[in-house]
N, C-alpha and C positions, 0 to 999 in steps of 0.2 A: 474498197477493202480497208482504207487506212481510216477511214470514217466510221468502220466496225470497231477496226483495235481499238480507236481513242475510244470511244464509248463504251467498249467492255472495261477500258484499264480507267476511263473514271469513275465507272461503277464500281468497282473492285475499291477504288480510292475510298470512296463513299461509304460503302460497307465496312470497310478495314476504320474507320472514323467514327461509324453509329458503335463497332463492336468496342472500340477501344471506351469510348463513353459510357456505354456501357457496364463496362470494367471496373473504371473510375466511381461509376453510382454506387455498386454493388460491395466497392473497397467503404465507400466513405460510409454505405449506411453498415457496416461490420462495425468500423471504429465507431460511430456512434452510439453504434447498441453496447459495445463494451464498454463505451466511458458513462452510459447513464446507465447500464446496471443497476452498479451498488446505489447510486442516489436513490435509483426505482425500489429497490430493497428495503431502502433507511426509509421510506415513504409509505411503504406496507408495515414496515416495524414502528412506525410512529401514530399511522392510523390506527392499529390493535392497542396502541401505549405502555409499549415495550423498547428498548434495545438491545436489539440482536446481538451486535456486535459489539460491545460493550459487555453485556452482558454473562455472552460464552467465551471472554477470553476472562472475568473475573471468576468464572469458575474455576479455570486452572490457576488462579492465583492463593499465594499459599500465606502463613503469618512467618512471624519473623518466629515465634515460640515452636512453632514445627522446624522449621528448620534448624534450631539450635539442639532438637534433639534428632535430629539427621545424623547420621555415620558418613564418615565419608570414605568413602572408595579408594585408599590411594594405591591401590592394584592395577588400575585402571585409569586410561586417560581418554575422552572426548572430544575428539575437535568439531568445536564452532562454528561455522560460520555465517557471516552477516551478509544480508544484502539488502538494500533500498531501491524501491521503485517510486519514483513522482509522476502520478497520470496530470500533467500540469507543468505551464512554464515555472517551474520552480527548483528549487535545489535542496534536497533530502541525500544523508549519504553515514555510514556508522562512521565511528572514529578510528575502527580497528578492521580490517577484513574476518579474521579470526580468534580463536584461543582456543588452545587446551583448557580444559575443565574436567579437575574427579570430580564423581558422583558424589552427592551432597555437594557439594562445595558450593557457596555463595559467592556468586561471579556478577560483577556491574560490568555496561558494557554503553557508553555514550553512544548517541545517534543526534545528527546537525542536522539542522532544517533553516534554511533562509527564505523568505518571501522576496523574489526576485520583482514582483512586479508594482506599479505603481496604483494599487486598489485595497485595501482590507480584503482579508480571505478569511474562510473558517475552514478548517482541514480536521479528518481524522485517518490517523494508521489503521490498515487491518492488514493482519500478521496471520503468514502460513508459515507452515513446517514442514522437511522431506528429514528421511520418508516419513510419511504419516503413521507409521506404529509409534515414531518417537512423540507426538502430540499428547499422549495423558502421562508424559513423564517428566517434559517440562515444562516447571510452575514458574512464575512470576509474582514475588512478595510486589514489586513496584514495576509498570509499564506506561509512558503514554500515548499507547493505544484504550486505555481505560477510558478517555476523554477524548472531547474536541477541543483545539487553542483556535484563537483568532489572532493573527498576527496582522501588524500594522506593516504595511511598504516598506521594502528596504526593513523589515525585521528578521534577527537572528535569533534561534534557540537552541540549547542543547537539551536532551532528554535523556536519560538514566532510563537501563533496564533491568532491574533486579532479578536474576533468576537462580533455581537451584534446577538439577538436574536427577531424579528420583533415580537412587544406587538399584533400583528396582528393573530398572530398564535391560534389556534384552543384550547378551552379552554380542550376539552379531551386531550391534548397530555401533557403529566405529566414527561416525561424523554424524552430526545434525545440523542441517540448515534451516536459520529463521529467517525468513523475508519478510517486511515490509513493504506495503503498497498504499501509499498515501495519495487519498482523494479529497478533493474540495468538496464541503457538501454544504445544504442551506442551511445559514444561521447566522447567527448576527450579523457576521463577516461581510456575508452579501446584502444584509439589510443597512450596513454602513456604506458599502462601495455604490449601492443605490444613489443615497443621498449624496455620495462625492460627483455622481457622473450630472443627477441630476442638478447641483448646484453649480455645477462647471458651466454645465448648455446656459443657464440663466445669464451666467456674466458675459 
């Protein structure tokens, strides 16, 4: 009888250890398919020879001569806010959480980025919006999400966002949130940190 228990309760063990493994697989290939998404994306968009993402946020960017003939809204006030996301050992974060903003009104708004690690990276932002009716109303004369940077180890930057908020926009919509979600992707960055790892192994 006690030579049954033990051998059902190490089976039970056993099983409780395949499912948990299990688990674990199932977690790590989620995060993976999320963190190589976008690179998967920027790889489809490069194949065709295009960027996407680059591309449809210079759409919503506006000139500085439209905006100077903007009205602005001082009726009304929208609150901002910011947020950064880094898929990466790294440190991205705005200078500000928020601000009021009238419509029209030309509003700057810093965003810090550090390279925490000891390798060249090449990163770019890609920026959403909530809710999404507020997306074709805020432009961007200057962003850089336009571009990729490559920063060096232990490098700092700050970045400027230019934006106006089109007096056009929907008078229920009371807050808009821009996020940022900066991704490392290939380019020089990693064709430098190649060269560092591979000149390291040599010495």
């Amino acid at each position: 009888m006690k030579t049954s228990s033990w051998t059902f309760a190490a089976a039970l063990r056993r099983d409780n250890r395949q499912l948990v493994g299990k688990l674990l697989v199932v977690v790590g290939l989620m995060f993976g398919f999320g963190y190589a998404l976008v690179p998967m994306y920027r790889a489809i968009c490069t194949a065709i020879g295009i960027n996407v993402l680059s591309l449809s946020e210079r759409q919503h960017a506006v000139r500085a001569e439209d905006v100077k003939n903007t009205q602005i809204d001082l009726s009304r006030s929208i609150s901002v806010e910011f947020d950064a996301n880094a898929r990466g050992p790294w440190e991205f974060k705005p200078a500000v959480a928020h601000l009021a903003v009238h419509p029209g009104e030309l509003t700057t708004v810093m965003y810090e980025f550090s390279n925490t690690q000891n390798r060249v990276m090449t990163a770019q932002a890609i920026p959403s919006y909530a809710p999404k009716q507020a997306t074709p109303y805020f432009n961007k004369l200057e962003c850089f999400c336009f571009n990729e940077y490559t920063l060096q180890p232990g490098e700092a930057k700050r970045w400027p966002v230019v934006f106006v908020i089109d007096p056009k926009l929907p008078a229920d919509v009371k807050t808009i949130t821009l996020s940022y979600t900066f991704f490392e992707v290939a380019g020089k960055g990693g064709k430098q940190a190649l060269q560092v790892v591979t000149s390291g192994s040599r010495s």
